[in-house]
C-alpha positions in Angstrom: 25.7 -24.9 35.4 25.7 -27.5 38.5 22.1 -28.5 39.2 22.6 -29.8 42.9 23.2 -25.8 43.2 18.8 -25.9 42.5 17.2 -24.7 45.8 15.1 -27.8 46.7 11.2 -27.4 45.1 12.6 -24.9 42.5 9.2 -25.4 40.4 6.3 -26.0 43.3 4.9 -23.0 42.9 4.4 -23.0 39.2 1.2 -25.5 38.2 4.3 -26.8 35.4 7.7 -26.6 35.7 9.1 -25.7 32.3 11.8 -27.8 30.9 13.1 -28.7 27.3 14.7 -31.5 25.2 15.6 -30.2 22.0 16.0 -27.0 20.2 15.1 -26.3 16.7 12.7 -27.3 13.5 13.9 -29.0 10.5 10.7 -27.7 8.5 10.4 -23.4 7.2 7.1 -22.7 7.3 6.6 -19.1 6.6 5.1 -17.7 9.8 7.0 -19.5 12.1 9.8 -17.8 14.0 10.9 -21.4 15.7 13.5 -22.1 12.6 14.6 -18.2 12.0 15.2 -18.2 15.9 16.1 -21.9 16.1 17.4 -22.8 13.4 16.3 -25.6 10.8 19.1 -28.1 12.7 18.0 -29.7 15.6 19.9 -29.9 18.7 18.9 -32.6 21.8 20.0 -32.0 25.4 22.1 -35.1 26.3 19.1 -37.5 28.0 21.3 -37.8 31.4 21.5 -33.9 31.8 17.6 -34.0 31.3 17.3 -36.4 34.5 19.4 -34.5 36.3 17.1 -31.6 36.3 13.8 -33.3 37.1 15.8 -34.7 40.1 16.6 -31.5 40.7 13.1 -29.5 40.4 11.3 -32.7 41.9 8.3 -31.3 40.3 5.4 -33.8 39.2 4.1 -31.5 36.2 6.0 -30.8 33.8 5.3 -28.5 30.1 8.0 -29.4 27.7 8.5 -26.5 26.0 10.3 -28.3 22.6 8.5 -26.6 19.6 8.6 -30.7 18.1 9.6 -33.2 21.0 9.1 -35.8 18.4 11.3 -34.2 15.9 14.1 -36.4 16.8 12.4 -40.5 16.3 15.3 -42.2 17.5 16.0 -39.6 20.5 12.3 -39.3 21.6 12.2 -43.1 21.9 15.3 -43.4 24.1 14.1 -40.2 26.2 10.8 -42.0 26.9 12.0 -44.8 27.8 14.3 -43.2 30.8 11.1 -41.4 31.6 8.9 -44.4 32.4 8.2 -45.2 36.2 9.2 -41.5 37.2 5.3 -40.8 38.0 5.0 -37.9 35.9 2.4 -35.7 34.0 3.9 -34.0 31.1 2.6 -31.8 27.9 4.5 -30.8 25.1 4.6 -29.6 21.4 4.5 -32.3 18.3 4.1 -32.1 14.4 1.3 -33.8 12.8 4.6 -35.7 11.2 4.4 -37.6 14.0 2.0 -40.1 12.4 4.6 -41.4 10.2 5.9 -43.1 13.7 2.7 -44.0 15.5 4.7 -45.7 18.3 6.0 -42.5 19.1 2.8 -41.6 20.8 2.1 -45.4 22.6 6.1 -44.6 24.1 5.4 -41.2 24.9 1.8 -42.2 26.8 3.6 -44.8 29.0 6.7 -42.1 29.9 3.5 -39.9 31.4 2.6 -37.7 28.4 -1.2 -36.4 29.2 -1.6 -33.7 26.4 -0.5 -32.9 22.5 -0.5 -29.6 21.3 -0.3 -30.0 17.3 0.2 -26.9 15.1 -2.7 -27.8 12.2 -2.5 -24.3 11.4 -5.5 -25.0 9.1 -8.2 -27.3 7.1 -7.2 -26.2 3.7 -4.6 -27.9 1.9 -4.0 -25.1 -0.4 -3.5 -22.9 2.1 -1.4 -25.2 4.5 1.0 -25.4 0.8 0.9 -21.7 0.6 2.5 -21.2 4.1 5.2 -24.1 3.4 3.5 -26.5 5.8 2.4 -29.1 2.8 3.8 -31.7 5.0 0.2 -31.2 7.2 -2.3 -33.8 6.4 -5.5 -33.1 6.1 -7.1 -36.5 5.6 -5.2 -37.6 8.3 -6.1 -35.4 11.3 -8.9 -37.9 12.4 -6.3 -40.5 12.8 -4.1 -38.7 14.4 -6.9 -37.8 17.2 -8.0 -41.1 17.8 -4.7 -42.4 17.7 -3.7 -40.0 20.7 -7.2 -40.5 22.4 -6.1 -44.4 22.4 -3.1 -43.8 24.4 -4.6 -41.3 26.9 -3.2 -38.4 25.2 -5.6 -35.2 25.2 -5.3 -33.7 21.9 -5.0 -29.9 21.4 -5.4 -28.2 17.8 -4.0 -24.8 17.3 -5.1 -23.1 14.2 -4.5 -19.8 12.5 -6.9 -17.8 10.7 -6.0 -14.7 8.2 -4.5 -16.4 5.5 -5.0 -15.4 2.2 -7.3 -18.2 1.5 -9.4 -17.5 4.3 -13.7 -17.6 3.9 -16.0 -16.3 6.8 -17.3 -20.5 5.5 -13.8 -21.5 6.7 -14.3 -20.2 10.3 -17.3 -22.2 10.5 -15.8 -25.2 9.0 -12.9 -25.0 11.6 -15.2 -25.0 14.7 -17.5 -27.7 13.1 -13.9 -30.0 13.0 -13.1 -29.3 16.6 -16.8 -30.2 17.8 -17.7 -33.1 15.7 -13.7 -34.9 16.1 -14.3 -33.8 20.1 -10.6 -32.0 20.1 -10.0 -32.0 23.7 -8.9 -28.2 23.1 -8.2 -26.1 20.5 -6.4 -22.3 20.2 -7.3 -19.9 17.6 -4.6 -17.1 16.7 -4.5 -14.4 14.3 -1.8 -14.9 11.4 1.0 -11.8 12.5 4.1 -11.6 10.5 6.1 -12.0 13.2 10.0 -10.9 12.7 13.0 -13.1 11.4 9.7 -15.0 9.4 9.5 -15.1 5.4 6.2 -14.1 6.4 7.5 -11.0 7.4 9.6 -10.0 4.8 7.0 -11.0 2.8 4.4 -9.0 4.3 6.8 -6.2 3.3 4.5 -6.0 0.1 1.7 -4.4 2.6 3.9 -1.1 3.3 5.1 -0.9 -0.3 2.2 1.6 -1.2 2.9 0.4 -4.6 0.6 2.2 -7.4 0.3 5.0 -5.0 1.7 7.2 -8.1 1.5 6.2 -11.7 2.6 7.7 -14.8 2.7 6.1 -18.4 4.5 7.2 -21.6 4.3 4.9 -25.0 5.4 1.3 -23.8 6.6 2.3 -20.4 4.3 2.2 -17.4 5.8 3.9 -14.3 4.8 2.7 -10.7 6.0 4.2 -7.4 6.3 2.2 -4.4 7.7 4.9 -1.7 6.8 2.5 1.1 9.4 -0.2 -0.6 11.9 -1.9 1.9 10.0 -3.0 4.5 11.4 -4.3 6.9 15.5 -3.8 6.6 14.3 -0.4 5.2 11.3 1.0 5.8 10.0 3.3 3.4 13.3 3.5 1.8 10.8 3.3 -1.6 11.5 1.7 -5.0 9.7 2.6 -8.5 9.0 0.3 -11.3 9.3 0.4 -15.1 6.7 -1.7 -16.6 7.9 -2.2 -20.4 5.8 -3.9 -22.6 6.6 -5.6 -26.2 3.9 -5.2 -29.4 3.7 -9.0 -28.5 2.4 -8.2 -25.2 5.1 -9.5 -23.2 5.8 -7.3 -19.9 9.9 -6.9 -18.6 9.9 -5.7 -15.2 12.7 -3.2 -14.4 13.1 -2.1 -10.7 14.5 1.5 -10.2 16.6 1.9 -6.6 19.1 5.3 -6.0 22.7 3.8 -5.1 22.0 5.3 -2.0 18.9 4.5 -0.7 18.1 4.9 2.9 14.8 4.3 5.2 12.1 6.7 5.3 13.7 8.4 1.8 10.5 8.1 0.3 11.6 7.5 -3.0 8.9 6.8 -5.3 6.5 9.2 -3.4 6.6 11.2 -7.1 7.3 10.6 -10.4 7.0 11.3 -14.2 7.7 9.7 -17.2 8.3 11.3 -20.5 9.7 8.8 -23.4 13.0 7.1 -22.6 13.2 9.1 -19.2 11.7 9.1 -16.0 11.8 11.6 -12.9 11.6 9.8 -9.6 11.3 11.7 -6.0 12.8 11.4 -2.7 11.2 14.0 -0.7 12.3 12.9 2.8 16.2 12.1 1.4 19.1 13.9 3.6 21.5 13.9 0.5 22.2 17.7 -0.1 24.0 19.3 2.4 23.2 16.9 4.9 19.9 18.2 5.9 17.3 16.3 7.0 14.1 15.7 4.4 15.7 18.4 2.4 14.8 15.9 -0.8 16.0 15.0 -4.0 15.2 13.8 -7.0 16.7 11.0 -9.6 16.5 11.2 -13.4 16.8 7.8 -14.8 17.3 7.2 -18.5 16.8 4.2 -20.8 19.1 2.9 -22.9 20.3 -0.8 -24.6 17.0 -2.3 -22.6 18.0 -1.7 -19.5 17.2 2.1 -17.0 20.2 3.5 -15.3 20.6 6.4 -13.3 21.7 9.3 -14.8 21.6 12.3 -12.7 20.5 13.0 -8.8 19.0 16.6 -9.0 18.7 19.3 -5.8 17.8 22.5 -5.5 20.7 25.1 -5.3 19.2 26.4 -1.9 18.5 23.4 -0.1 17.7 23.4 3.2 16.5 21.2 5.9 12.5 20.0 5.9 12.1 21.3 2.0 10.7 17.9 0.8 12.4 18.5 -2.6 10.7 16.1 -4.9 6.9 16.6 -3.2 6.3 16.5 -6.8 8.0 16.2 -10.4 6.7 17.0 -13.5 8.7 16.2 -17.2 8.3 17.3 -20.6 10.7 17.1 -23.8 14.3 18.2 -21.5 12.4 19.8 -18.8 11.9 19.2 -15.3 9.9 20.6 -12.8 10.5 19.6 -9.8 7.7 20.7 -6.8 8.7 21.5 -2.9 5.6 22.9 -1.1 6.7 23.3 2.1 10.2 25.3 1.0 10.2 28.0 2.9 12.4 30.4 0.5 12.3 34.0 2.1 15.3 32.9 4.1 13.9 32.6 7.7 13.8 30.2 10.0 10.0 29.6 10.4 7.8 26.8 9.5 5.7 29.0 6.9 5.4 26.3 4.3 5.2 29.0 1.3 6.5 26.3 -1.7 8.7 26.6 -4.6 9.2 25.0 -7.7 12.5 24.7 -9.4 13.0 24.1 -12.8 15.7 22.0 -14.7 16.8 21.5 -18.4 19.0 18.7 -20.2 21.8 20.3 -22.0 25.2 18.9 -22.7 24.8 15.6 -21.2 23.4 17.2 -17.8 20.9 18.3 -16.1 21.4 21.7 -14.3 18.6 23.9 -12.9 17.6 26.6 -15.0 15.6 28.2 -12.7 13.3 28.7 -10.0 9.8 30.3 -9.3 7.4 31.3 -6.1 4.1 31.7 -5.9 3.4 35.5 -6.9 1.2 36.2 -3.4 2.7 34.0 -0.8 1.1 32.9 2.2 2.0 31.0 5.0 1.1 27.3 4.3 0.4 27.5 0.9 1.7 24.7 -0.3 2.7 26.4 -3.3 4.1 23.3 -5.7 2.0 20.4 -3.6 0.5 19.5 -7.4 2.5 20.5 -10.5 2.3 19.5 -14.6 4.1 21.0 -17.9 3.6 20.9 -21.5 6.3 22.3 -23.1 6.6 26.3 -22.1 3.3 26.2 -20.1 3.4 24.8 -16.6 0.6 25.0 -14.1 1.1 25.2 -10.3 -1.8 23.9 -7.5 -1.6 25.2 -4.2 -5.0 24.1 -2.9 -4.0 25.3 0.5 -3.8 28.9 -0.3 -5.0 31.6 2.4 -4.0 29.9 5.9 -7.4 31.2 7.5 -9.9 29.1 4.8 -7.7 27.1 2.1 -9.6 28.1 -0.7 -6.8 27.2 -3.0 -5.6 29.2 -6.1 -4.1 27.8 -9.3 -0.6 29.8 -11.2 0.2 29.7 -14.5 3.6 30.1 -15.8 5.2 30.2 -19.2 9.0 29.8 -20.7 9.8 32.9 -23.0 13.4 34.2 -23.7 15.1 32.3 -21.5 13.1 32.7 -18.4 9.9 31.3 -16.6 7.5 34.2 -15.5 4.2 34.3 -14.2 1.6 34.6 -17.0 -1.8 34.4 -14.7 -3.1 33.5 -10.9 -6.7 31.9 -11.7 -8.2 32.2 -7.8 -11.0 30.3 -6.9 -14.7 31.8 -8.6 -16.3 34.5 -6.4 -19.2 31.8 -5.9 -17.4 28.9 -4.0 -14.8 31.5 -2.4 -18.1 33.3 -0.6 -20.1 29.8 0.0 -17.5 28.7 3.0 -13.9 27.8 3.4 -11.9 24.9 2.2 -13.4 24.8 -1.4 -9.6 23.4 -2.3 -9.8 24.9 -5.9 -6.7 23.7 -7.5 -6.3 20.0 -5.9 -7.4 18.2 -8.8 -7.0 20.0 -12.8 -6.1 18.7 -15.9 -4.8 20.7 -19.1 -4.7 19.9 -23.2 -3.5 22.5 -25.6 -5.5 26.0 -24.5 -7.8 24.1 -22.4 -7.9 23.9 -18.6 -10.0 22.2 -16.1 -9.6 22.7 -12.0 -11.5 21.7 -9.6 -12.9 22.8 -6.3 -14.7 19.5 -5.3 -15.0 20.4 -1.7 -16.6 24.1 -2.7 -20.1 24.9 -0.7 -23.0 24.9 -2.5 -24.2 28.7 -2.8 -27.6 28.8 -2.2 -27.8 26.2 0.6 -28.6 27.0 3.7 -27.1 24.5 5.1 -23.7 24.6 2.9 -22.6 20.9 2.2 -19.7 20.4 -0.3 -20.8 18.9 -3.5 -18.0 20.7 -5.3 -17.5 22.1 -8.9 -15.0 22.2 -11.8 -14.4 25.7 -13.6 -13.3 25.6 -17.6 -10.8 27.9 -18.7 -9.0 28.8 -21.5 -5.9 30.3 -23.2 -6.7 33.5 -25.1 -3.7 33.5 -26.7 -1.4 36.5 -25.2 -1.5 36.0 -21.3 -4.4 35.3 -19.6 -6.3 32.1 -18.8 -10.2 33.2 -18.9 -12.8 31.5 -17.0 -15.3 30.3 -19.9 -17.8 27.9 -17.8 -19.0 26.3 -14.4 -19.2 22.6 -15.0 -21.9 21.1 -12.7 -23.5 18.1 -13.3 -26.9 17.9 -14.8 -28.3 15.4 -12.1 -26.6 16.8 -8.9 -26.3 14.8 -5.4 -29.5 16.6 -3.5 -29.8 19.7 -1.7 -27.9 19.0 1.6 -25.8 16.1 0.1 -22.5 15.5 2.4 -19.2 15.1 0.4 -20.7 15.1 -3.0 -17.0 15.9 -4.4 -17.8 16.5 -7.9 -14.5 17.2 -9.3 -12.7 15.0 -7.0 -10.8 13.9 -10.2 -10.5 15.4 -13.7 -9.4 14.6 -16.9 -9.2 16.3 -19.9 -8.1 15.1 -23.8 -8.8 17.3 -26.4 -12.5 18.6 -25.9 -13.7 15.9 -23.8 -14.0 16.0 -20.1 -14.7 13.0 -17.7 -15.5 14.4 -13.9 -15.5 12.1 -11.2 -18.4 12.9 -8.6 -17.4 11.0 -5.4 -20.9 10.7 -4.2 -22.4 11.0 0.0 -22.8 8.7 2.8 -26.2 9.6 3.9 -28.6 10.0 1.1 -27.0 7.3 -0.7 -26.5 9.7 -3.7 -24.3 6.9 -6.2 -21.0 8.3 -7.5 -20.6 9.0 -11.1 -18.7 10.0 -13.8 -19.6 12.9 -15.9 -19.2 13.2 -19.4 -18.3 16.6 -20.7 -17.9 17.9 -24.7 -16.6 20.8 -25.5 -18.8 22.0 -28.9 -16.8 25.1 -30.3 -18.9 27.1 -28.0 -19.7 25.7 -25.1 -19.2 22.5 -22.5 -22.4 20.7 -22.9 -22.8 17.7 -20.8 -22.9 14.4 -23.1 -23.2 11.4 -20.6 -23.5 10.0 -16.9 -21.7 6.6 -16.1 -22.3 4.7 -13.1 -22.1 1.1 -12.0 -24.3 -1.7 -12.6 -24.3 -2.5 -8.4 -23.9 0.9 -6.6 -23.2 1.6 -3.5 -22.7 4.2 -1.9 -19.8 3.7 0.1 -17.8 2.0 -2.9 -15.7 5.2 -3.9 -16.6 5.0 -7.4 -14.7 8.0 -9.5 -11.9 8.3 -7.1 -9.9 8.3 -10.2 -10.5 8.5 -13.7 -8.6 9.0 -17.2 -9.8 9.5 -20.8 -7.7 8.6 -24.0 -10.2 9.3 -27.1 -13.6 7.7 -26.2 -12.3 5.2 -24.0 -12.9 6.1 -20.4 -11.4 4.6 -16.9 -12.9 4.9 -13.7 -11.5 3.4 -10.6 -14.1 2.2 -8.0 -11.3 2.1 -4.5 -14.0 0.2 -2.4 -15.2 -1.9 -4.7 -16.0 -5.7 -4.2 -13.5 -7.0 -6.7 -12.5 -10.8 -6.0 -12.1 -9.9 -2.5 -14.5 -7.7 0.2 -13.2 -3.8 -1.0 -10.4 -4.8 -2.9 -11.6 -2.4 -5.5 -11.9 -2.8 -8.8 -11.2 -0.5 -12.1 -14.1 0.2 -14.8 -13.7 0.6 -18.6 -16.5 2.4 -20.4 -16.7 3.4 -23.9 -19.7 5.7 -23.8 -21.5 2.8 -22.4 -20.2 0.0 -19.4 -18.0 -2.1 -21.4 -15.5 -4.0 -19.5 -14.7 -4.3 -15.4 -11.0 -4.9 -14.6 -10.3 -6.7 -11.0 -6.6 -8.0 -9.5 -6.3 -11.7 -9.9 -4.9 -11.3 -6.5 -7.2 -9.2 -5.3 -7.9 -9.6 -1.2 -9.7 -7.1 1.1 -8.8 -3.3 1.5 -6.6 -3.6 -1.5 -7.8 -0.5 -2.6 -7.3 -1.5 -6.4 -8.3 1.6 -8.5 -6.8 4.0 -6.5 -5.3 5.3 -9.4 -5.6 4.2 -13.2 -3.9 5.5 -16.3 -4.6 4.5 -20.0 -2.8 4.8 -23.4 -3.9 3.3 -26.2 -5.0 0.0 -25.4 -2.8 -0.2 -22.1 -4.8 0.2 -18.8 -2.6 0.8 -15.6 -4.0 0.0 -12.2 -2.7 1.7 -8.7 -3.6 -0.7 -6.1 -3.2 1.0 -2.4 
């Protein structure tokens, strides 16, 4: 480029004229996109070709734009020096490194420097080493502004708040600094992972939705992470295998299909059943390449390591099934759940559901079958929430009847070689006549001959007006083919008459003849969430116990998710103050409050406890 080709007064209008020196940052820290853009080597423009263009803007102010115009010692002092007696004002970018050369700024003052801006990022030393920016010191940044306020240099702070480490204390700490030191200015950003960054890639662990499913079987905790990939391959999902030694030590094994691709989803369901797990990829385009017809992947475990064994489709896939919505396993059977198959062959969107079964035999897994809801409607969602034990597998579709979603629950049985339907359990006359939407079948739970279902969003019958403080129906096997209703579980100290979003029944579970019945609790009455303890005597369920927190609140979520193994019950609170403002936190009771679980990393709208799991003496914790 010839620069006597400027027009004259190129930069007159402008209150700077923009110009740079160098190019590049030696230094990685981990929100900066100078280095990933840049590059960590640094490159100076030849000192005679930077003369040339002031002659050519024959401006007077000028904003170096270098990110570090002191990152070069032995350059910056030659370039100041063939800046002196040019008459100009200038500004520009340095690192606090600077102070290792204090001359640097004396030089820089006489070449016309009026202003310093100086990335400080921050006051905390622990979180300046977090970010890679260790070389930042603290105890020096008094020194560094008188030093510049002795030459004439106005110093600017720029500081960045949102790091992990952040206190609403720190903000207050920050502005104290500025005021008390008399910064001449100072710039406050919000930390954004900003692309090419570690911070971005890093920040990948925010879309992960890890936890958002969780399944456990003997030593082997199962975690899905459908939002896994972030950013190369968003959503492309991942699932974990948590395997954990009688000495306590914990071997991570990640499970990824061959063929991942974004927005497969994989992860979004699974189920574990001893040495083999049933991942789902609702939104994959493998079979027949249709889009979101779905898949799902077997894995299998074997000489300490999982491989992939088997990628499973339905034998009529089509296009927008979401094949793998939900899986199910038991013993060499899969179920496999795709609410929104629409399997009557036509080409509209009626979102019926189907639910296709598969069995291991012969070193394969090959679908044995496939099964509809009895009394399809459009959008029931038939599938959407699915579970087996051995010949006995239950179907949800809480979205049953398109015109109020009252929900209705299937049962289904393996005999002679084929699954039929043994018995539709629709939602009680009692929450189907007290208003629409009860979503009976969302939440259930089944051991042996016993089945709980919920319809936590069901009216209240007798209310005028109707709010939905939900209920949970018993049934029960009576041994030939028919699941009877035997109770109405309500809880003895209900949220009060006109309560909004009570939600008892918002989460189940069931082991042996004990019940636990998460009650979400309202907004407005400040009715506290609980947990309901149910027994089953011989004859009938009898309510046993209430747990609660030791600091409710209303708006916590308490019960958004509970399990029961023997006596030992878990409850996970999603809003929660944990170690961080609604990180959430996970409660362990054993008839009374007993222990309160919390991440060690725990930081705001975690959403730890969104789902919790326990065996034994292992507790697993979703966090959102």
């Amino acid at each position: 480029m010839n620069l006597k080709n400027y027009p004259k007064r190129i930069g007159a209008k402008l209150p700077m004229m923009p110009i740079f020196t160098t190019r590049g940052c030696p230094f990685g820290c981990s929100f900066c996109s100078v280095s990933a853009f840049f590059g960590k080597s640094t490159r100076v423009k030849p000192i005679d070709h930077v003369l040339q263009e002031l002659d050519a803007t024959q401006a007077t102010e000028y904003l170096f734009t270098d990110d570090n115009v002191c990152c070069n010692p032995d350059y910056s002092r030659e370039l100041f020096s063939a800046l002196e007696g040019r008459d100009l004002n200038w500004v520009s970018q340095v690192s606090s490194t600077v102070m290792k050369n204090p001359d640097l700024l004396e030089r820089a003052a006489r070449s016309g420097c009026t202003g310093m801006l100086v990335g400080v990022e921050s006051l905390s030393k622990t979180t300046l080493k977090s970010v890679r920016k260790g070389f930042n010191k603290v105890d020096e940044y008094k020194e560094m502004i008188q030093c510049m306020k002795k030459n004439g240099i106005h110093p600017c702070f720029s500081f960045i708040f949102g790091f992990d480490e952040d206190t609403e204390e720190q903000f207050r700490y920050t502005v104290e600094f500025c005021k008390e030191h008399r910064v001449g200015y100072s710039i406050f950003w919000i930390l954004t992972p900003l692309p090419g960054t570690k911070l971005y890639a890093e920040s990948g662990m925010l879309y992960d939705q890890f936890a958002s499913s969780v399944a456990i079987s003997g030593n082997f905790s199962l975690v899905g992470a459908p939002g896994y990939g972030f950013p190369e391959k968003s959503n492309a999902g991942a699932a974990f295998v948590f395997e954990t030694s009688e000495g306590g030590d914990v071997v991570e094994h990640k499970l990824l299909p061959a063929d991942n691709a974004a927005h497969d989803g994989f992860g979004r369901s699974i189920a574990i059943a001893g040495d083999v797990a049933v991942v789902g990829a609702p939104f994959s385009e493998e079979s027949m390449n249709s889009q979101n017809s779905g898949s799902a992947y077997v894995f299998r475990y074997s000489e300490g390591a999982w491989e992939l064994e088997q990628e499973i489709f339905a034998d009529d896939a089509e296009g927008s099934d979401y094949f793998g919505s939900a899986v199910a396993i038991s013993g060499d059977v899969i179920l496999v759940g795709t609410p929104v198959n629409n399997y009557d062959g036509n080409d509209s969107d009626d979102d019926r559901g189907s639910v296709y079964v598969f069995r291991y035999a012969a070193g394969n897994w090959s679908q044995e079958d496939s099964f509809n809801s009895p009394n399809p409607a459009v959008d029931d969602e038939f599938g959407k929430l699915i579970a087996v034990s051995g010949d006995v597998a239950v179907v949800g579709a809480p979205d049953n009847d398109s015109t109020t979603d009252l929900g209705k629950v299937y049962m289904f049985r393996h005999a002679a070689g084929n699954w039929t339907h043994e018995d539709t359990l629709p939602v009680p006359a009692e929450s189907a006549t007290a208003g629409a939407g009860a979503s009976f079948g969302a939440t259930f739970a089944v051991s042996g001959d016993s089945l709980l279902v919920g319809a936590f969003r069901a009216y209240v019958d007798d209310d005028p007006e109707p709010s939905r403080v939900g209920t949970v129906y018993a049934y029960r096997y009576d041994g030939v083919n028919s699941w009877d209703q035997e109770a109405k579980l309500e809880p003895s100290t209900p949220s009060p008459k006109y309560q909004y979003l009570g939600h008892f029944g918002r989460s189940i579970a069931l082991s042996g003849d004990t019940a636990v019945i998460g009650a979400k609790g309202g907004y407005f009455s400040g009715y506290q969430a609980a947990v309901h303890v149910f027994w089953h005597d011989g004859a009938s369920w009898v309510e046993q116990d209430t747990i609660t927190t030791n600091d409710p609140s209303a708006t916590d979520r308490f019960a958004e998710s509970v399990d029961i193994s023997g006596t030992t019950v878990l409850v996970g609170c999603l809003d929660c103050d944990g170690r961080d403002t609604n990180s959430g936190a996970v409660y362990l009771f054993e008839n009374v409050p007993d222990a309160e679980f919390m991440a060690a990393d725990g930081a705001q709208w975690d959403r730890f406890g969104t789902s919790v799991d326990i065996s034994g003496s292992t507790v697993l914790v979703g966090a959102r």
